[in-house]
Residue, then its C-alpha position, 0 to 999 in steps of 0.5 A: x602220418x604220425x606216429x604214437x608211443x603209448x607207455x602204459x603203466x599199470x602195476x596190475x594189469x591182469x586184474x585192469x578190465x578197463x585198462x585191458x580194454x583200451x589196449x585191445x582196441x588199440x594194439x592192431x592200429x598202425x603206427x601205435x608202439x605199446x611200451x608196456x614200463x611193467x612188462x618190460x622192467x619188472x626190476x623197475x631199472x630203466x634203460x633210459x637210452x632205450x627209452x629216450x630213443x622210442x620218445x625220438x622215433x614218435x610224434x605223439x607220446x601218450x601216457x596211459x595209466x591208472x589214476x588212483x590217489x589222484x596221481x600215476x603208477x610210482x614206475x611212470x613216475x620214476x619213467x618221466x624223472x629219468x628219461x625226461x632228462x636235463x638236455x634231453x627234454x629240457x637245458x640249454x642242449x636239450x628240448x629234443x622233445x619239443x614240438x612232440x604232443x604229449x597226451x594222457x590217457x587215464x582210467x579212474x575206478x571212480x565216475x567222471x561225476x566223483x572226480x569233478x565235484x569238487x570244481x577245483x580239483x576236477x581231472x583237469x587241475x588234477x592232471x595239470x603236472x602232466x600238462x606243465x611237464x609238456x610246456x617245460x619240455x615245449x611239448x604241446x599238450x593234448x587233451x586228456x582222455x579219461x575212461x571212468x567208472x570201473x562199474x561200466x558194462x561189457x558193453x559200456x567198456x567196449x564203447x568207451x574204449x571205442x571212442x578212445x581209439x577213435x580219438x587216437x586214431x585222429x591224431x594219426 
């Protein structure tokens, strides 16, 4: 059975409906690890061996994060820059990630509709950063999952989120 790592950056999460709902459907799954980056360094001082060693103990690292100003939270960021490593992630001694699956999981206040009307620059092109960082580190790339629309019901919310889990829980 694999195992997922989910780091969550989100810089306000309290006040994240969307974010919070994704992350109460999920927390009770087995073999799921959140890795909130916010809670655990409010300093923003990373401690990349910690961080290194949970991307070693998974399969499938997912990234969830809030998409707004068509990119992530600046620690998730600043988290990829340093714990993706030369030779740990990629190098002539590293690609110790390789054949590790990365997914995105990503919510956007905006509608699917608001982000895909413009054809080249719909979420898809927006995320491919995220998608050739998985192939410089010879990670496989899975599709992203995107929760949109910060306007979504209780009920929607709770449904939308509903799939998300039941997506992870397939890669299980």
């Amino acid at each position: 059975m694999s195992t997922i790592l989910i780091t969550y950056a989100h810089p306000n999460y309290a006040n994240s409906r969307m974010n919070q709902s994704i992350l109460e459907a999920i927390q009770t799954q087995p073999n799921i690890t959140i890795n909130n980056l916010y809670q655990k360094y409010p300093d923003e001082k990373l401690n990349i061996l910690e961080q290194q060693q949970l991307l070693l103990d998974h399969e499938i690292i997912a990234l969830q994060f809030p998409f707004y100003w068509f990119s992530m939270p600046s620690l998730l960021k600043k988290w990829i820059d340093e714990v993706f490593s030369y030779n740990f992630a990629y190098g002539p001694e590293g690609y110790r990630l390789a054949n590790k699956a990365l997914l995105v999981i990503t919510t956007t206040g905006g509608s699917h509709e608001r982000y895909n009307q413009v054809p080249e620059y719909d979420m898809q092109q927006l995320l491919k950063p995220l998608a050739m960082t998985a192939s410089y580190c010879k990670m496989n790339y899975l599709p992203p999952l995107v929760l949109a629309d910060s306007e979504l019901t209780d009920r929607e919310l709770s449904h939308q989120s509903q799939l998300i889990t039941n997506q992870l829980i397939s890669y299980l």
